[in-house]
N, C-alpha and C positions, 0 to 999 in steps of 0.2 A: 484427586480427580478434578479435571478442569473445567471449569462452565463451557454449554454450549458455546460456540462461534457461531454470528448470522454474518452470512453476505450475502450483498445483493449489488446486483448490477443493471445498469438504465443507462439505453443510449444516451449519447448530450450531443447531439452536429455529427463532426466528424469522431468526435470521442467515445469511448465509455467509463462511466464511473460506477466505481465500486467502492461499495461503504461493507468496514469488517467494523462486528460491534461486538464484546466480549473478550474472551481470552484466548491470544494467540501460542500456542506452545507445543509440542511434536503431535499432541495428540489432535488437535484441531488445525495443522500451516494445513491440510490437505485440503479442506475448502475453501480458502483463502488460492492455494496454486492453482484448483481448478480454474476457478473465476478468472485468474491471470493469463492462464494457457490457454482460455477462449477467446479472451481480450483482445492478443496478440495477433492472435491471427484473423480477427477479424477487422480490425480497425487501427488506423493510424496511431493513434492518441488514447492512452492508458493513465486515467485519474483516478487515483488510490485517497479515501478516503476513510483516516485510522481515527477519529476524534472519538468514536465510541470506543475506542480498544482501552479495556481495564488491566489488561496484562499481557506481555511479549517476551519472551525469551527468546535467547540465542538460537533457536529455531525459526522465528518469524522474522527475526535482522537477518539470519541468511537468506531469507527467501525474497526480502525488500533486493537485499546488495544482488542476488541473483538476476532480478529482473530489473534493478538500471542497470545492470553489466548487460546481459542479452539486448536489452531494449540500443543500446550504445552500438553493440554486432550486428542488431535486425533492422526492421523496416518500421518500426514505431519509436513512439514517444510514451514514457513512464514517466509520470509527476505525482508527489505526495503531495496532494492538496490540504489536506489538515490534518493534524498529528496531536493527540493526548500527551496529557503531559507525562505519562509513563510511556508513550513511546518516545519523546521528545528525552528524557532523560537516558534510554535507553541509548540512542544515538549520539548523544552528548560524552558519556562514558565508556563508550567503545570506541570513541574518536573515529567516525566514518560519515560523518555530518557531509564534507567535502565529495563524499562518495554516491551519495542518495540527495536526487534532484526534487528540490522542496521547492513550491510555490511560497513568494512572498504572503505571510500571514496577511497586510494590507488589501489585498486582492481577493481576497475569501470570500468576498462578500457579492461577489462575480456568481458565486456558484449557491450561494444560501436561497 
């Protein structure tokens, strides 16, 4: 059974940022999508905040890949602003690093 997932989302300007803290995997992408499907349609700029995330499986990389794909078709902007080091390996071994729009780690501190 998978630990809760929290997210939470706070305007930033023209953004919003969402921080997922816990474990991502089929039984918890559905709180993580919501927050995203709000995002979108609210606001230009969509700042995804994973540095709490202790676990992700191939459920949550789809849901990452799905929303810079849509974000690429729509009218916003998707950035993963900080990424844990299990999602950071996640992405590294499925080779789709290229595919999901990372903010330079240097710049992090913009947002801290």
């Amino acid at each position: 059974m998978a630990l809760p997932l929290l997210v939470t989302a706070e305007p930033l300007e023209d953004a919003r940022l969402i921080r997922a803290v816990g474990e991502i995997d089929m039984s918890t992408v559905g709180a993580l999508r919501f927050e995203l499907d709000i995002a979108c349609e609210q606001v230009g700029t969509v700042l995804l905040d994973l540095s709490g995330v202790t676990f992700i499986d191939s459920t949550g990389l789809h849901l990452l890949l799905e929303a810079s794909r849509n974000s690429s078709a729509g009218d916003w902007a998707f950035v993963l602003v900080r990424s844990s080091a299990v999602v950071q390996r996640l992405i590294e071994v499925s080779g789709t690093a290229q595919l999901l729009p990372v903010l330079d780690p240097r710049a992090e501190h913009v947002l801290a």
